[in-house]
Every structure is written in C-alpha cells, then in structure tokens.
C-alpha positions as CSV (number, residue, x, y, z in Angstrom):
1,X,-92.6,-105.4,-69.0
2,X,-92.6,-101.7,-68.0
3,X,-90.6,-103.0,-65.0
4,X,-88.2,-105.1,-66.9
5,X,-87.0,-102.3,-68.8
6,X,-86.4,-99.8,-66.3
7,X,-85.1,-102.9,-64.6
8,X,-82.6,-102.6,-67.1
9,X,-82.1,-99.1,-67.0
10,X,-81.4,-98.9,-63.4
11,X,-78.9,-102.1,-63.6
12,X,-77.1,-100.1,-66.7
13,X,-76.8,-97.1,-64.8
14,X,-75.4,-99.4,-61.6
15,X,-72.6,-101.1,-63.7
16,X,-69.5,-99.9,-62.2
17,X,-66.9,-97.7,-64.9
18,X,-63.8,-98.8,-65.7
19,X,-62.5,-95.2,-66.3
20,X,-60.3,-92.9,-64.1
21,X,-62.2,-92.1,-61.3
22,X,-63.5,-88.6,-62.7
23,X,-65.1,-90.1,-65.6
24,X,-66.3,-93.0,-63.7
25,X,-68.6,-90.3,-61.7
26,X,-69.6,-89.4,-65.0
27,X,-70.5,-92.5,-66.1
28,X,-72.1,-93.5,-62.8
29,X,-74.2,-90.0,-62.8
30,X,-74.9,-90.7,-66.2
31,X,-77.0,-93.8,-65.6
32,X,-78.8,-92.6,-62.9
33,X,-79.9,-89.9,-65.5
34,X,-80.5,-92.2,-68.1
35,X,-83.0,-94.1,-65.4
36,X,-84.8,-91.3,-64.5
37,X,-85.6,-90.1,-67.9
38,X,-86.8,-93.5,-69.1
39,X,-88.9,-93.5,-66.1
40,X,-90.2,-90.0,-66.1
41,X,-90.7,-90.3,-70.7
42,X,-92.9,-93.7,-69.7
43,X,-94.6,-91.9,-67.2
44,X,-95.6,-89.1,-69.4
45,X,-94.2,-87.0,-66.6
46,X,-92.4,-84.0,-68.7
47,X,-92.2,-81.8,-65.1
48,X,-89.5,-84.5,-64.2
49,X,-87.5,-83.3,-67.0
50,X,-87.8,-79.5,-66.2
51,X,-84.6,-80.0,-63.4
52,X,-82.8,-81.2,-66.2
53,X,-83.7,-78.3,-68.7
54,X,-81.5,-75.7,-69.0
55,X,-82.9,-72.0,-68.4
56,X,-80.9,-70.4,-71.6
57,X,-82.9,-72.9,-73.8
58,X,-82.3,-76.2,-75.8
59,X,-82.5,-77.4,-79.2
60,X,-85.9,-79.5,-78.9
61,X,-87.3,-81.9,-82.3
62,X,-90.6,-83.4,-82.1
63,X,-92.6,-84.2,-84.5
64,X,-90.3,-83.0,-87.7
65,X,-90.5,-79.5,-85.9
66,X,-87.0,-78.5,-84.7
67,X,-86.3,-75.2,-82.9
68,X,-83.8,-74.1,-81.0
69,X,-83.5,-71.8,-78.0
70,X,-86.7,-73.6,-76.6
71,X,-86.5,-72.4,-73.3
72,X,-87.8,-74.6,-69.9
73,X,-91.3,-73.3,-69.9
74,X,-91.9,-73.9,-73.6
75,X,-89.8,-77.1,-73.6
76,X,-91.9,-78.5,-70.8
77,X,-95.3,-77.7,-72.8
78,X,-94.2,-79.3,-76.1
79,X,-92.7,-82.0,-74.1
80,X,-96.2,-82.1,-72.3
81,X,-98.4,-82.2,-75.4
82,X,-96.1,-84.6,-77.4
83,X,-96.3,-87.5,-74.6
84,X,-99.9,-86.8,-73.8
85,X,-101.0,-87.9,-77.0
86,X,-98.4,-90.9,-76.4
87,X,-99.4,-92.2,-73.2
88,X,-97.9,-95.2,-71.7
89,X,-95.6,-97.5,-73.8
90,X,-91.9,-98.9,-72.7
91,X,-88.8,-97.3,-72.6
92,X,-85.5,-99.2,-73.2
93,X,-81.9,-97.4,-72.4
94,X,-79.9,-98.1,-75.7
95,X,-77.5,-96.4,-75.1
96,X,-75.2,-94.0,-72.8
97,X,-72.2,-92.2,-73.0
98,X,-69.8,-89.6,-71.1
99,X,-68.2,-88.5,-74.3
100,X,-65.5,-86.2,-71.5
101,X,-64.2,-82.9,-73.1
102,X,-64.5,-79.8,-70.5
103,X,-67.2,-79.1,-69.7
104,X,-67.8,-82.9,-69.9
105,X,-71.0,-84.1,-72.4
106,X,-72.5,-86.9,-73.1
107,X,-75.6,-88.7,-74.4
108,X,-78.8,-91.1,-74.2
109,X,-80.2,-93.2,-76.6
110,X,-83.7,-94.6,-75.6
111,X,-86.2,-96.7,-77.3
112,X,-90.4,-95.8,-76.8
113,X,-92.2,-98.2,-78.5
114,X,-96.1,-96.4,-77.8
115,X,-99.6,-96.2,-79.7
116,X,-100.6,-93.2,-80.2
117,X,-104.1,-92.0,-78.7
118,X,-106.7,-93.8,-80.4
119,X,-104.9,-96.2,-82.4
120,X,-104.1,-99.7,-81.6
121,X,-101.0,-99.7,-83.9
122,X,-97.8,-100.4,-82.1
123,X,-95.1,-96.9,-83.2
124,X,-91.6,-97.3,-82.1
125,X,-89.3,-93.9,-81.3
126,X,-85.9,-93.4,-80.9
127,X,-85.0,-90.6,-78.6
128,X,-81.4,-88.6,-78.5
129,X,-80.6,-86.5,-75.6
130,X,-77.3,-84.3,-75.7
131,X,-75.9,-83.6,-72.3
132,X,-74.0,-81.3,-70.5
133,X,-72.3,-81.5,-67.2
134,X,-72.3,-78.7,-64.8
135,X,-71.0,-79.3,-61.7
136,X,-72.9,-82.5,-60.5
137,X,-75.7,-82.7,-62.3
138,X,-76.1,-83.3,-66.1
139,X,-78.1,-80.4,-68.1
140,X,-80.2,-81.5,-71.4
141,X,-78.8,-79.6,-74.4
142,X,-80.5,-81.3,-77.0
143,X,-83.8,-83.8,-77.2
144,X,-84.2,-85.1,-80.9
145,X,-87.3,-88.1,-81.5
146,X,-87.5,-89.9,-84.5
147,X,-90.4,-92.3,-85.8
C-alpha cells in the first residue's frame, strides 16, 4: 500500500502543467517536493526535511503546540520526536499547489493515516506545508498537523 501511495505521489508530481512555462517549473518542482516529503514523513526520516528547512526558522504545529521562529536544528528534533512515536503508516498527496506571487509560494496537503506507539488504533493526520521558492528549490515556511 505504502507503494501505491507514493506511487501516486510520484505520478502527481509527473503530470505535466498546463501553465506558462515558468509556473509549469513550478508546478513540476512542486511535485517532486510533494514526493519526497511523503516519502521522507512515511519513513520517519525528519533529516530529509532539514534541506528543505529554512535557516531563519519556520512556523512549526505539532501536537496543539505552535511556535514560530523554530529554527532547522529545533525543527528537525520536534520533527524527530513527533514521527518517532508515529512510526510507519501511509502518506497520500492531497493536494498541491504553486499559488505564484514573487517570490513564488505554494503548498502541500498530505494525508498520514499511523497508530501511534503502542496502540493498535488506526489515527489519521492531515499535514499543511507552506512553501517558498527561492531560486530552484522550494523552502518550507510553515508545517501545521492536525488529528
């Protein structure tokens, strides 16, 4: 199943844009993204994220604990900690978006459906991640989960 869904993710983030050719590298970079952080939040794997993380800090909620101007040492702990005690579980790419603007954003929506440690309940999270573009790469701003 894990395959299937990143299965998905990948084919999302090959699906060609129908944009202007600027925004269709957006869009194009933006799946590729999208993959590799479904793939790296199933993994558990929170030092794949730390390219993506910002030195100045992000705005980070886990948990019901928001904080802002989390910067990419403590971002990748609480990351860390947070999927630790998560392990496993599938990942589904709702959604993603190049929103443009200058410097362009955009966002991705995933689904984590996980048990937590110890439990053999299934717990489903959705997962928002503001982005920001600069130069080719896109830069988390924002990570928001939500039981």
């Amino acid at each position: 199943m894990r395959r299937a869904l990143l299965a998905v993710a990948v084919g999302w983030a090959l699906m060609p844009g129908a944009a202007v050719p600027a925004a269709a590298q957006d869009e194009e970079a933006l799946g590729r993204f999208a993959a590799t952080l479904a793939e790296a939040w199933v993994a558990g794997d929170a030092d794949g994220l730390v390219p993506f993380l910002p030195e100045e800090g992000i705005h980070l909620s886990l948990d019901g604990a928001d904080h802002r101007g989390v910067n990419r040492r403590q971002a990748r702990a609480a990351l860390s900690r947070f999927l630790a005690e998560r392990p496993g579980g599938e990942v589904a790419v709702r959604r993603g978006e190049a929103l443009g603007g200058d410097p362009p954003r955009g966002l991705v929506e995933l689904v984590w459906t996980v048990r937590d440690a110890g439990t053999s309940e299934a717990r489903s999270f959705v997962i928002f991640v503001s982005l920001e573009r600069i130069l080719d790469d896109w830069c988390i701003e924002e990570i928001r989960v939500f039981s």
